[in-house]
N, C-alpha and C positions, 0 to 999 in steps of 0.2 A: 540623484535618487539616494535614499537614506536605503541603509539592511533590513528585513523585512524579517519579523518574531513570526514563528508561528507554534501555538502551543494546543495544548488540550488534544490532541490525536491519542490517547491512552483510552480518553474516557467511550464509555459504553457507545457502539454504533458510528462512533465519527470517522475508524478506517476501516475498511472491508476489502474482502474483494468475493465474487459470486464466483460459483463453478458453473461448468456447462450444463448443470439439472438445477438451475439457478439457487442452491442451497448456497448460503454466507458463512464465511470465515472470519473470524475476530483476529486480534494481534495474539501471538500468543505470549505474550508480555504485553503485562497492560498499565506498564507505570507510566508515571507521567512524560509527557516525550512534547521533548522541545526543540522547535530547528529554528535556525536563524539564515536565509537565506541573504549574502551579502550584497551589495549592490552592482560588483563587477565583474563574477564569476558565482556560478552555483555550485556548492559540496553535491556531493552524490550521498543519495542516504538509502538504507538496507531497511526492511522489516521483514520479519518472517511471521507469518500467517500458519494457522491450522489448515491441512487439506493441503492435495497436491499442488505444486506450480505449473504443473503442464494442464492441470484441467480448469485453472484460473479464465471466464469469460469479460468478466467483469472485475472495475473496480469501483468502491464507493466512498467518495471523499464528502462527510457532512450534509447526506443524503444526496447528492449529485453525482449519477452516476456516468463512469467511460466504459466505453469498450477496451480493454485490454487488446494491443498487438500483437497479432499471430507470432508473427517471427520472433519475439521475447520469448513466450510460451514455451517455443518448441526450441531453443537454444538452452534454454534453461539449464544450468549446472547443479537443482535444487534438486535432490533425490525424493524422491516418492515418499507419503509420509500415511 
C-alpha cells in the first residue's frame, strides 16, 4: 500500500465537531492542514476546536458525521474554553 495525502481540512465546514445542544465548532486555525498518513504506522495528529472538549458529541469529517467517545471526552486534559 502506498502513504495516503490527505489535504484541505482547513477549509470552511470540512472539520467540526458538534457539542451536546448540537451547535458546531470550526478549527480554530484555519490554515491549510495537510496529513500524510503512511502506509505501516499512523502519526497521531492534534486539532484544537472553538468550544469545550468535554461537551464535544459529535465529530464531522466532509459532512459525514461520528459519534465521538464517551471515555475521550471525559479524560480529556483540554481545559474548558
Amino acid at each position: 500500500m502506498k502513504p495516503v495525502r490527505i489535504t484541505g481540512l482547513g477549509e470552511e465546514g470540512a472539520l467540526l465537531t458538534i457539542d451536546k445542544e448540537d451547535y458546531s465548532h470550526s478549527l480554530t486555525s484555519r490554515h491549510d492542514i495537510e496529513v500524510t498518513v503512511p502506509n505501516e504506522a499512523a502519526p497521531k495528529y492534534s486539532f484544537t476546536f472553538s468550544g469545550a472538549a468535554s461537551q464535544v458529541a459529535k465529530t464531522r469529517v466532509w459532512r459525514k458525521t461520528y459519534e465521538a467517545a464517551s471515555k475521550y471526552r471525559e479524560s480529556s486534559n483540554i481545559p474548558e474554553s
